[in-house]
N, CA, C and O of each residue as an XYZ file, in Angstrom:
712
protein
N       0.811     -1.185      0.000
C       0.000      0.000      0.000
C       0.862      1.260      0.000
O       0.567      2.278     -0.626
N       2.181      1.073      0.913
C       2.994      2.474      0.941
C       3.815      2.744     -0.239
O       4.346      3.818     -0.522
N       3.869      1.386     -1.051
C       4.224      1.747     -2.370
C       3.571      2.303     -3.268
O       4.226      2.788     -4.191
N       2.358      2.399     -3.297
C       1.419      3.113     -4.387
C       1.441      4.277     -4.034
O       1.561      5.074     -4.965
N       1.362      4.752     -2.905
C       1.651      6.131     -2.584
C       2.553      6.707     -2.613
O       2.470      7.929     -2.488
N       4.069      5.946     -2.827
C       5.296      6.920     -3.258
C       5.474      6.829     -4.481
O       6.276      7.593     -5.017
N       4.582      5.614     -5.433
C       4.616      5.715     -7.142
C       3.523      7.009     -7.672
O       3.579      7.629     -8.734
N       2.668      7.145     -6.696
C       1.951      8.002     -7.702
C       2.677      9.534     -7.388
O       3.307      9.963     -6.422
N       2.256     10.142     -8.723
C       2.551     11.397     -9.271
C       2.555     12.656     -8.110
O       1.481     12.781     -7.520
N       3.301     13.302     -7.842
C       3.048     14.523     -7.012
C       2.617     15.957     -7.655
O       3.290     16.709     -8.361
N       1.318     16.089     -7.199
C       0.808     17.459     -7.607
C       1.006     18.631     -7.494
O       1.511     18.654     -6.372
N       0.973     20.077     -7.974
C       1.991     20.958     -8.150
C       0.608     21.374     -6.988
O      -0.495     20.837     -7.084
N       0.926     22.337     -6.010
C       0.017     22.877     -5.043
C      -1.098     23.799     -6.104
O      -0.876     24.057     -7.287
N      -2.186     24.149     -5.405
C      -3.017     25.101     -6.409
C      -2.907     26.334     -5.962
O      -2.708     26.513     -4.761
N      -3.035     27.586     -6.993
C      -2.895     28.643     -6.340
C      -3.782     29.139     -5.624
O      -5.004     29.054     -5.745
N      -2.927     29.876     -4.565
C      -4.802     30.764     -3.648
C      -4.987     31.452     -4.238
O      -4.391     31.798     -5.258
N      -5.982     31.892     -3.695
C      -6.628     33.348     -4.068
C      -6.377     34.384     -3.799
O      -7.060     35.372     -4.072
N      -4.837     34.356     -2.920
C      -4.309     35.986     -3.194
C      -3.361     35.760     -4.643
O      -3.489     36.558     -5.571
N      -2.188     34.329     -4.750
C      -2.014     34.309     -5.890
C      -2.936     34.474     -7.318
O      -2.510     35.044     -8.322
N      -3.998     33.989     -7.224
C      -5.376     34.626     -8.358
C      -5.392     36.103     -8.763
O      -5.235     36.736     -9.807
N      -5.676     36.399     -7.349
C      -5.735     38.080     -7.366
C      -4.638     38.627     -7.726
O      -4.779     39.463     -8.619
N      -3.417     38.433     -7.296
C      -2.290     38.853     -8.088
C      -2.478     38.868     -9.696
O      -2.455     39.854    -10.433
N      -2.646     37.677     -9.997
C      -2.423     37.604    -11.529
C      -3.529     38.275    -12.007
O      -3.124     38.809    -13.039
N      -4.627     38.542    -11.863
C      -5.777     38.892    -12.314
C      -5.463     40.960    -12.318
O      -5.846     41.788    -13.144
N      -4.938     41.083    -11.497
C      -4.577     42.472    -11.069
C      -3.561     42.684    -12.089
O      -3.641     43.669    -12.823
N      -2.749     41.964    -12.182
C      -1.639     42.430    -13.147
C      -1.488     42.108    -14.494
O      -0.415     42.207    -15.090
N      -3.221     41.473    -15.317
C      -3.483     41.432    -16.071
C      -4.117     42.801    -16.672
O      -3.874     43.464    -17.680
N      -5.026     42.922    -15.614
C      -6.437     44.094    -16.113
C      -4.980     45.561    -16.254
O      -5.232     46.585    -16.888
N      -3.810     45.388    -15.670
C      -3.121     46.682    -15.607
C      -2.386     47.090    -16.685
O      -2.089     48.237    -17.019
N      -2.021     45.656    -17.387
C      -1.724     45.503    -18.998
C      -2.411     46.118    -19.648
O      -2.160     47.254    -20.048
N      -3.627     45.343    -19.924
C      -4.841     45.853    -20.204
C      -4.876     47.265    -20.670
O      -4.824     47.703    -21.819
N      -4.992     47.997    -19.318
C      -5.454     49.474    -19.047
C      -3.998     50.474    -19.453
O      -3.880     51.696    -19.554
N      -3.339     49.733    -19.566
C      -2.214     50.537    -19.921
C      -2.165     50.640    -21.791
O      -1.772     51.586    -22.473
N      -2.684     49.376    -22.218
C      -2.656     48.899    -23.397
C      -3.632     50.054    -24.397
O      -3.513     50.596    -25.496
N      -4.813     50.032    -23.064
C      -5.947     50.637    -23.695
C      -5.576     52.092    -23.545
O      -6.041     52.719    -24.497
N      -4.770     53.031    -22.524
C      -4.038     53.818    -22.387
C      -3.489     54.625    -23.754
O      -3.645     55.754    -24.217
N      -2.858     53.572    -24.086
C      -1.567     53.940    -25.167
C      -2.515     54.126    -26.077
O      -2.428     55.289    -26.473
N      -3.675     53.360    -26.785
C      -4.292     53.442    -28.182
C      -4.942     54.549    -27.809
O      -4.860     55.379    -28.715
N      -5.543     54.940    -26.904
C      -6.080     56.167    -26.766
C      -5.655     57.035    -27.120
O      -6.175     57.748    -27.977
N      -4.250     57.308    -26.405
C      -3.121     58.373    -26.789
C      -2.762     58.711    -28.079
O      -2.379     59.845    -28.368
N      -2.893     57.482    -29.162
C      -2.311     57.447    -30.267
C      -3.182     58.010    -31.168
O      -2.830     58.579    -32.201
N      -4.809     57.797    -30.631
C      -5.659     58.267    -31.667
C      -5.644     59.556    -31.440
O      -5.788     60.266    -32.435
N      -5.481     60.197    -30.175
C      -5.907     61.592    -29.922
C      -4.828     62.704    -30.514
O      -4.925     63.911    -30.735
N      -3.639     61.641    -30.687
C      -2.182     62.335    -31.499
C      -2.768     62.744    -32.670
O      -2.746     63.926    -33.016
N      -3.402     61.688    -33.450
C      -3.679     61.422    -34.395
C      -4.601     62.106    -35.292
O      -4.570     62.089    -36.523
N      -5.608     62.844    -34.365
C      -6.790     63.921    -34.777
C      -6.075     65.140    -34.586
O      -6.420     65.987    -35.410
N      -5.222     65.515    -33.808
C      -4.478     66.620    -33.965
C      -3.359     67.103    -35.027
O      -2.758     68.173    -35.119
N      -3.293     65.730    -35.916
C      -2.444     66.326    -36.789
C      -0.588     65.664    -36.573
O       0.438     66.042    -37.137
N      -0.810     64.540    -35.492
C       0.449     63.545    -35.818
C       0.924     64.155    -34.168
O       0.437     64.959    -33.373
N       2.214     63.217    -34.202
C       3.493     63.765    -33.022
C       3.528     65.240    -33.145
O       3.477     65.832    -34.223
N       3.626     65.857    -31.863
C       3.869     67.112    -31.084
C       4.830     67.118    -30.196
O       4.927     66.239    -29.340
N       5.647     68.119    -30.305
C       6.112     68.263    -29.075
C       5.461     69.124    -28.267
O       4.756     70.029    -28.713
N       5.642     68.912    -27.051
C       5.328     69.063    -25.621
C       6.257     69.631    -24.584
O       7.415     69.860    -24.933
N       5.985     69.816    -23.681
C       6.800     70.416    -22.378
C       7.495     69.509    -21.882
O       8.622     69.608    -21.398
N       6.572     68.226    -22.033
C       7.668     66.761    -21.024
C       8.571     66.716    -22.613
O       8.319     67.051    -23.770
N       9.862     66.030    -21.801
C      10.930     64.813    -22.383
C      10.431     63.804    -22.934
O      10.002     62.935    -22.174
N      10.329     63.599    -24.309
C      10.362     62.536    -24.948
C      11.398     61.663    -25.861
O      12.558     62.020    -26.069
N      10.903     60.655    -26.294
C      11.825     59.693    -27.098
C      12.888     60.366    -28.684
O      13.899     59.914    -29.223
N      12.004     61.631    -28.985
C      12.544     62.635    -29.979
C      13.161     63.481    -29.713
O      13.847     64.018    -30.583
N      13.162     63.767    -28.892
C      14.301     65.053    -28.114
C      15.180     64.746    -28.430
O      15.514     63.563    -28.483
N      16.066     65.969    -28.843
C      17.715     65.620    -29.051
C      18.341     65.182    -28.006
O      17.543     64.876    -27.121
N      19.462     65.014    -27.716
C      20.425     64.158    -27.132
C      21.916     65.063    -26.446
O      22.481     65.977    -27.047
N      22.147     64.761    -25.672
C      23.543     65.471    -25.497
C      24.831     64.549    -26.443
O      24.567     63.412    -26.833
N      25.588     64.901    -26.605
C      26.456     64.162    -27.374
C      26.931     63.455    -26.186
O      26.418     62.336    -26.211
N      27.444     63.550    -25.477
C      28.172     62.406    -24.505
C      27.010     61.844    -23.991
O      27.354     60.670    -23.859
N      26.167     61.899    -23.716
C      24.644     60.982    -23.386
C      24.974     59.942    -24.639
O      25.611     58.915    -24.408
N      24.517     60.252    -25.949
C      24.520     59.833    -26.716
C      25.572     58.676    -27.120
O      25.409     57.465    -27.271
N      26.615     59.428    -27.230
C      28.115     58.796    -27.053
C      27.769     56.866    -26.128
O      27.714     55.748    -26.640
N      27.658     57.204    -25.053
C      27.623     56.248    -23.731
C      26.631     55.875    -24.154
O      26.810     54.673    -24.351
N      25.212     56.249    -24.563
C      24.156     54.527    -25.066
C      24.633     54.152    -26.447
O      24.192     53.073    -26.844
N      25.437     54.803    -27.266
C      26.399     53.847    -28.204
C      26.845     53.091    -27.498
O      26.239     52.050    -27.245
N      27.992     53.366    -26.984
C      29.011     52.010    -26.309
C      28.038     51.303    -25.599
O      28.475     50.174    -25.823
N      26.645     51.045    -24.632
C      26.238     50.265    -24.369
C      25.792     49.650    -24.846
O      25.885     48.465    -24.526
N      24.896     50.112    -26.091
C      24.123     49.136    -26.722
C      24.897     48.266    -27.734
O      24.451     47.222    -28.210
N      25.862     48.695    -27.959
C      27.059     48.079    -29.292
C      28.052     46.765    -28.177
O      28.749     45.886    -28.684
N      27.865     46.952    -26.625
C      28.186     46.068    -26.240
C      30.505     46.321    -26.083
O      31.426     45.508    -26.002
N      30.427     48.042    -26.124
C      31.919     48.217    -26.344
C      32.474     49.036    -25.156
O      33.177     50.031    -25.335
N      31.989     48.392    -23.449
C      32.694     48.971    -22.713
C      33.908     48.794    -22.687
O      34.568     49.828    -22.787
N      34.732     47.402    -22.539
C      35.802     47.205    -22.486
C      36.901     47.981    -23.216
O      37.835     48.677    -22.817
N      36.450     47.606    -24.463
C      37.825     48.164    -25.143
C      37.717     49.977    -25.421
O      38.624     50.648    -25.913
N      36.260     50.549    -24.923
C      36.450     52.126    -24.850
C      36.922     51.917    -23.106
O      37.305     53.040    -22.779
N      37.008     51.295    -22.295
C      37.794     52.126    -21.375
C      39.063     51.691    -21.059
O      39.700     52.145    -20.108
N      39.674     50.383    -22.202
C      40.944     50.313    -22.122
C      41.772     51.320    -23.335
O      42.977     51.532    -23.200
N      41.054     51.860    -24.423
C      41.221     53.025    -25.106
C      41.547     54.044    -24.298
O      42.530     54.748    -24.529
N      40.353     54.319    -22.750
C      40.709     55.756    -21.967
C      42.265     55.219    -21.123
O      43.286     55.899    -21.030
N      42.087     54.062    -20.675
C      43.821     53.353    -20.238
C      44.866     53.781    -20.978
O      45.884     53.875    -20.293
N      45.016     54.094    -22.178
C      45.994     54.043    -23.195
C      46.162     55.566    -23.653
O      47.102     56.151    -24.191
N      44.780     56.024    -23.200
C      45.254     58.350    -23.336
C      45.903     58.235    -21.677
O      46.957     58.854    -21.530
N      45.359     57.490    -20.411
C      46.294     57.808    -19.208
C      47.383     57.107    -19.056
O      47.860     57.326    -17.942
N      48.081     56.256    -19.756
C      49.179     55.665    -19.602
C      50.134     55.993    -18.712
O      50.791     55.173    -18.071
N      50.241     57.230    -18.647
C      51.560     57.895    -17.675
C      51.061     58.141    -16.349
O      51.580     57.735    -15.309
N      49.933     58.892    -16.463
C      49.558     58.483    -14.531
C      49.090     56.965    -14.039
O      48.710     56.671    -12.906
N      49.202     56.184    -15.047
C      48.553     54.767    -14.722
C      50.362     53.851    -14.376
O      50.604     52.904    -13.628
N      51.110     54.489    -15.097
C      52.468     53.396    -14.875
C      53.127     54.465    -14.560
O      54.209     53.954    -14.272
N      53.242     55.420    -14.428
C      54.126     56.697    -13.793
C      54.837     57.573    -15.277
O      54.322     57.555    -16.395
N      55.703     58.061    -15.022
C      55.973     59.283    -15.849
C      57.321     58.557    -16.527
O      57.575     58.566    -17.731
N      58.273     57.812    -15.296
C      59.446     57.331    -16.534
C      59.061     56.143    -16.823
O      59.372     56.008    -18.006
N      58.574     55.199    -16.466
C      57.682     54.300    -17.095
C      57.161     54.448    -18.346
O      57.348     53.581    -19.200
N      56.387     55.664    -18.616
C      55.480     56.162    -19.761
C      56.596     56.700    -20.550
O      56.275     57.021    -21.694
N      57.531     56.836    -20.305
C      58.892     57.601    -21.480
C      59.413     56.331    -22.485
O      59.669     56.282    -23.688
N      59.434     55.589    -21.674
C      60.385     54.230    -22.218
C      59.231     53.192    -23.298
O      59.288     52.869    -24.484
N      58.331     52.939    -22.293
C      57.276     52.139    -22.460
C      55.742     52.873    -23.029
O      55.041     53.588    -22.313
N      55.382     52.463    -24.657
C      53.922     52.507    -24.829
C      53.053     51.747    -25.186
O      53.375     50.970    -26.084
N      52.020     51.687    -24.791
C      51.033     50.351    -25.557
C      50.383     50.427    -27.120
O      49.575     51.131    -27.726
N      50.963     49.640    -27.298
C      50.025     49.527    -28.791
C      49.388     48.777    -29.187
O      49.672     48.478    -30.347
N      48.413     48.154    -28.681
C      47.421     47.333    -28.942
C      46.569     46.923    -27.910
O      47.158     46.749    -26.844
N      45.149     46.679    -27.896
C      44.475     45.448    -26.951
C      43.969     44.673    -27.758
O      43.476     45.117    -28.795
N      43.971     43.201    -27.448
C      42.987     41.966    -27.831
C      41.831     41.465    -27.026
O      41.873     40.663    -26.093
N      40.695     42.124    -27.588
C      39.553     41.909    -26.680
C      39.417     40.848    -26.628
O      39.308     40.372    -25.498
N      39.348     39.873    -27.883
C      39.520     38.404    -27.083
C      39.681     37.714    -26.381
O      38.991     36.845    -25.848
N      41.335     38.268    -26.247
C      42.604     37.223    -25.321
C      42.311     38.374    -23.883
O      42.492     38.105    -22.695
N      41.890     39.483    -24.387
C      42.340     40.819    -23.238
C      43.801     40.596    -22.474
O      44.095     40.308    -21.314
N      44.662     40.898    -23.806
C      46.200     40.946    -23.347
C      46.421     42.338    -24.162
O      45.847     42.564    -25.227
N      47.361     43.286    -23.508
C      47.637     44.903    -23.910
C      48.723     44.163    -24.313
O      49.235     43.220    -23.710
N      49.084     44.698    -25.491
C      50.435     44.423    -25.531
C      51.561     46.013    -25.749
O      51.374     46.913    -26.567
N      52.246     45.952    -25.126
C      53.503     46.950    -25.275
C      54.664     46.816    -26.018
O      55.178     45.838    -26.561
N      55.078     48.331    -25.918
C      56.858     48.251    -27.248
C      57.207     48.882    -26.173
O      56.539     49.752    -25.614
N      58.520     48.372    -25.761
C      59.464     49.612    -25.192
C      60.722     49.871    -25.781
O      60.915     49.159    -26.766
N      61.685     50.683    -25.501
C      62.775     51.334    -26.530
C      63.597     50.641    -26.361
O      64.080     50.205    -27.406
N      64.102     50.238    -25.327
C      65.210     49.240    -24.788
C      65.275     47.708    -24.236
O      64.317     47.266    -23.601
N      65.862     47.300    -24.366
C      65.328     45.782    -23.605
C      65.858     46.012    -22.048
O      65.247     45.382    -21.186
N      66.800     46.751    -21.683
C      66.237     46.944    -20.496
C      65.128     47.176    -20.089
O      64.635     46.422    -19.251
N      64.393     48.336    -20.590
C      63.593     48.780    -20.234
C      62.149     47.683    -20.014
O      61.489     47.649    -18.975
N      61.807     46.622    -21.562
C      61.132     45.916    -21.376
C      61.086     44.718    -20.581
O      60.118     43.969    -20.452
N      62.698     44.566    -19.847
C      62.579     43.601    -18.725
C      62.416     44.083    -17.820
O      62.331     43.460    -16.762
N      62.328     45.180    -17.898
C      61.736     46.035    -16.374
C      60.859     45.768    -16.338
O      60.501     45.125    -15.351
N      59.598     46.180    -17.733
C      57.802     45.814    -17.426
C      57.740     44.947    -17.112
O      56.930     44.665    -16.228
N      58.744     43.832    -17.781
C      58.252     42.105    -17.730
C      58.379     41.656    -16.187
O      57.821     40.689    -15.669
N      59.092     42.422    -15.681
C      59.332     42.363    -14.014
C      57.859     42.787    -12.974
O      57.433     42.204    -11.977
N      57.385     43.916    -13.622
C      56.067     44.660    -13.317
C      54.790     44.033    -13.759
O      53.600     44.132    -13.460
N      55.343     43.512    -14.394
C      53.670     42.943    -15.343
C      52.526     42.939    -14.448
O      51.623     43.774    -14.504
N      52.609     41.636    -13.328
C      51.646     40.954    -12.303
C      51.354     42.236    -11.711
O      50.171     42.559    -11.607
N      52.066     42.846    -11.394
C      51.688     44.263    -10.108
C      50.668     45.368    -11.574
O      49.712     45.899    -11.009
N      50.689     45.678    -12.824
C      50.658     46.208    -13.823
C      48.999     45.830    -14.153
O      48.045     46.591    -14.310
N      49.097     43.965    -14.194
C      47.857     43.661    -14.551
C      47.136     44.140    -13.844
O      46.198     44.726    -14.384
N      47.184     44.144    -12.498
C      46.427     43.966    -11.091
C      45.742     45.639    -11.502
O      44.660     45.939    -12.007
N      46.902     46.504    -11.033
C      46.254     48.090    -11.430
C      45.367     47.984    -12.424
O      44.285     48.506    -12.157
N      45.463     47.417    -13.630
C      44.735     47.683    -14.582
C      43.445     47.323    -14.180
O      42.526     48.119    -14.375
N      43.203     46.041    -13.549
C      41.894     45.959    -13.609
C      41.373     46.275    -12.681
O      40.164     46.046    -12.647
N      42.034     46.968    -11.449
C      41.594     47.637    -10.575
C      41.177     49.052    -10.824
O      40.891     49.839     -9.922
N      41.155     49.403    -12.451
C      40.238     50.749    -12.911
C      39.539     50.248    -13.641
O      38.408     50.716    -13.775
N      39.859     49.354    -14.227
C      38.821     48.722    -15.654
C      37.625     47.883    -15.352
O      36.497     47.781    -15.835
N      38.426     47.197    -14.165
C      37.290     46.370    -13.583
C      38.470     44.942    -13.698
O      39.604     44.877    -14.174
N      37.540     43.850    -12.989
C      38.260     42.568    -12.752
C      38.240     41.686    -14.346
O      37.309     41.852    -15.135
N      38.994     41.086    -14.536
C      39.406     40.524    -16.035
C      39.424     41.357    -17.355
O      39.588     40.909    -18.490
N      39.240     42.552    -17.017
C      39.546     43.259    -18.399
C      40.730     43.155    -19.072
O      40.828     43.388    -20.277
N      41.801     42.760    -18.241
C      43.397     42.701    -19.000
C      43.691     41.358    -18.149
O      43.648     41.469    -16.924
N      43.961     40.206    -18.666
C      44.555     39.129    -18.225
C      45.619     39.127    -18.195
O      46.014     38.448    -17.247
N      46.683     39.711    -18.971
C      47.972     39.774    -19.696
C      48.348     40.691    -20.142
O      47.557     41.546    -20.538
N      50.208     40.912    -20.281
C      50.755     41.761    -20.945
C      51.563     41.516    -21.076
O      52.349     41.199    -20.183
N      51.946     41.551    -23.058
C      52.649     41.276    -23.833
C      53.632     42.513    -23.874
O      53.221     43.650    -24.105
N      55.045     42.195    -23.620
C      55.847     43.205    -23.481
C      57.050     42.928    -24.752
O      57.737     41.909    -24.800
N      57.128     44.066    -25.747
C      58.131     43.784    -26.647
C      58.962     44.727    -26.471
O      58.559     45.758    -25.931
N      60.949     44.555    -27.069
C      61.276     44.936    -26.918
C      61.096     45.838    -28.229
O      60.097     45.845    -28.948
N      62.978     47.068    -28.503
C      62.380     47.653    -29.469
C      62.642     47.042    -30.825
O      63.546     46.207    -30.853
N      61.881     47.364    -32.192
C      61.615     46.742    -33.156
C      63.019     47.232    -34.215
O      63.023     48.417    -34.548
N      63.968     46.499    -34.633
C      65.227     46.657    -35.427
C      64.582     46.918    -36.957
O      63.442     46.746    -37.388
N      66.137     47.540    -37.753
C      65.596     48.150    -38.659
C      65.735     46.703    -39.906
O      66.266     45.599    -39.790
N      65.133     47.234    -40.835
C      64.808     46.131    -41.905
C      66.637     45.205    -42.451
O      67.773     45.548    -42.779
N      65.941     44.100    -42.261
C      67.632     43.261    -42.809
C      67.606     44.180    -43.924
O      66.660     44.735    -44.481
N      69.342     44.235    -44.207
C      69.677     44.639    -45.402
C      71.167     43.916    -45.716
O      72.182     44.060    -45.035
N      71.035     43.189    -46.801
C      72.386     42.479    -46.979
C      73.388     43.138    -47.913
O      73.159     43.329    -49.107
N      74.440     43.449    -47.333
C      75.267     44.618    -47.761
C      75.100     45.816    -47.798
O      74.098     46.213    -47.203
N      76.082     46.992    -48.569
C      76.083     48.443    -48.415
C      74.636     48.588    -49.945
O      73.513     49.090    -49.883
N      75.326     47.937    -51.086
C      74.493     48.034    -52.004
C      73.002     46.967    -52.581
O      72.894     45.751    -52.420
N      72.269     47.655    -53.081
C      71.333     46.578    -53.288
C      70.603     47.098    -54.855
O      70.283     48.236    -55.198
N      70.485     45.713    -55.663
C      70.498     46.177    -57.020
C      68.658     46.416    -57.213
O      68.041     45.700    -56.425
N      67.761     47.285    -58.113
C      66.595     47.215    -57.942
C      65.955     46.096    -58.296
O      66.204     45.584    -59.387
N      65.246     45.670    -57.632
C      64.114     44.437    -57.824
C      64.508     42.774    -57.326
O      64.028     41.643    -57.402
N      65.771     43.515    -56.750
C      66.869     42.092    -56.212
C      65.868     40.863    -55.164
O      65.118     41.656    -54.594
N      65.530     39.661    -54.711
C      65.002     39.199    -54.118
C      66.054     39.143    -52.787
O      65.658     38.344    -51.938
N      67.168     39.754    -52.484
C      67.996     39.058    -51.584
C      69.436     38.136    -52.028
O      69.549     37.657    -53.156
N      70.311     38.004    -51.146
C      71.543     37.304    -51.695
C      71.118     36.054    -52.672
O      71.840     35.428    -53.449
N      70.171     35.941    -52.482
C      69.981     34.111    -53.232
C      69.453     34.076    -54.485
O      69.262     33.126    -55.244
N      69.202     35.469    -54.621
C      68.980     36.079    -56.611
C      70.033     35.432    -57.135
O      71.085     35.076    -56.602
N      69.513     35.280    -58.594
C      70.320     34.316    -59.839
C      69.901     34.940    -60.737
O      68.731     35.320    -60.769
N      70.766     35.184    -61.667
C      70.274     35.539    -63.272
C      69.589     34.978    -64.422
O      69.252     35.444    -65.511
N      69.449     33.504    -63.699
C      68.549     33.501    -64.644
C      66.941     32.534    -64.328
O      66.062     32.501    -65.189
């Protein structure tokens, strides 16, 4: 017998009647809001279309930096606009001789690794020394995981050139005549 009673099905409770009343209340308010709006629209509508008015509406112009900021939200581009504002403060963010030696040129929103050039390889084993303390600041303005990493290069040498002279259209020492 106590088995039929733990095989059969368990029923979901029924709602009361303040849950009823809830839903019933927050139907008719749809409703009245619904019926609200068409009202509004017809009465626009005998007057001769949209007006402006004294209140703030959806047509009102915009401030440009208002504007600006529901771009980047709705486009989904906080990160890389405020690791962009990271990269105009560079020098109060890593200090002043820091910022002489060392600049960033790039983020990968992907990977969210900044990567840097600095002039010297001293200099870039200095960052590479700083990095961990570097990341940490960073995302302690950006927020937590905005920069995982940082790619530190040293500086970039000038183009091979094999010998003083070079003939036009040459591929390199391993050109042949024919």
């Amino acid at each position: 017998m106590s088995a039929e009673k733990d095989s059969a099905p368990k029923k979901s409770p029924e709602p009361s009647g303040v849950d009823l009343a809830r839903v019933a209340l927050r139907a008719a308010k749809e409703q009245a809001r619904a019926r609200g709006d068409a009202a509004q629209q017809k009465k626009q509508a005998r007057r001769g279309g949209l007006r402006s008015g004294a209140r703030a509406d959806g047509r009102d112009p915009m401030a440009l930096g208002a504007a600006i900021n529901r771009l980047i939200t709705e486009r989904g581009w906080e990160a890389p606009a405020a690791v962009g504002g990271v990269m105009g403060r560079w020098p109060q963010i890593v200090g002043e001789d820091l910022a002489k030696h060392c600049v960033p040129e790039k983020y990968d929103e992907d990977e969210r690794v900044l990567v840097v050039r600095c002039d010297s390889t001293a200099w870039a084993t200095n960052l590479r020394l700083l990095a961990s303390q570097l990341v940490a600041r960073l995302n302690e303005d950006l927020g937590h995981g905005a920069v995982t990493m940082i790619k530190v290069y040293g500086p970039g040498g000038p183009a091979r050139r094999y010998g003083p002279l070079r003939a036009p259209g040459s591929t390199g020492p391993g050109d042949t005549y024919g």
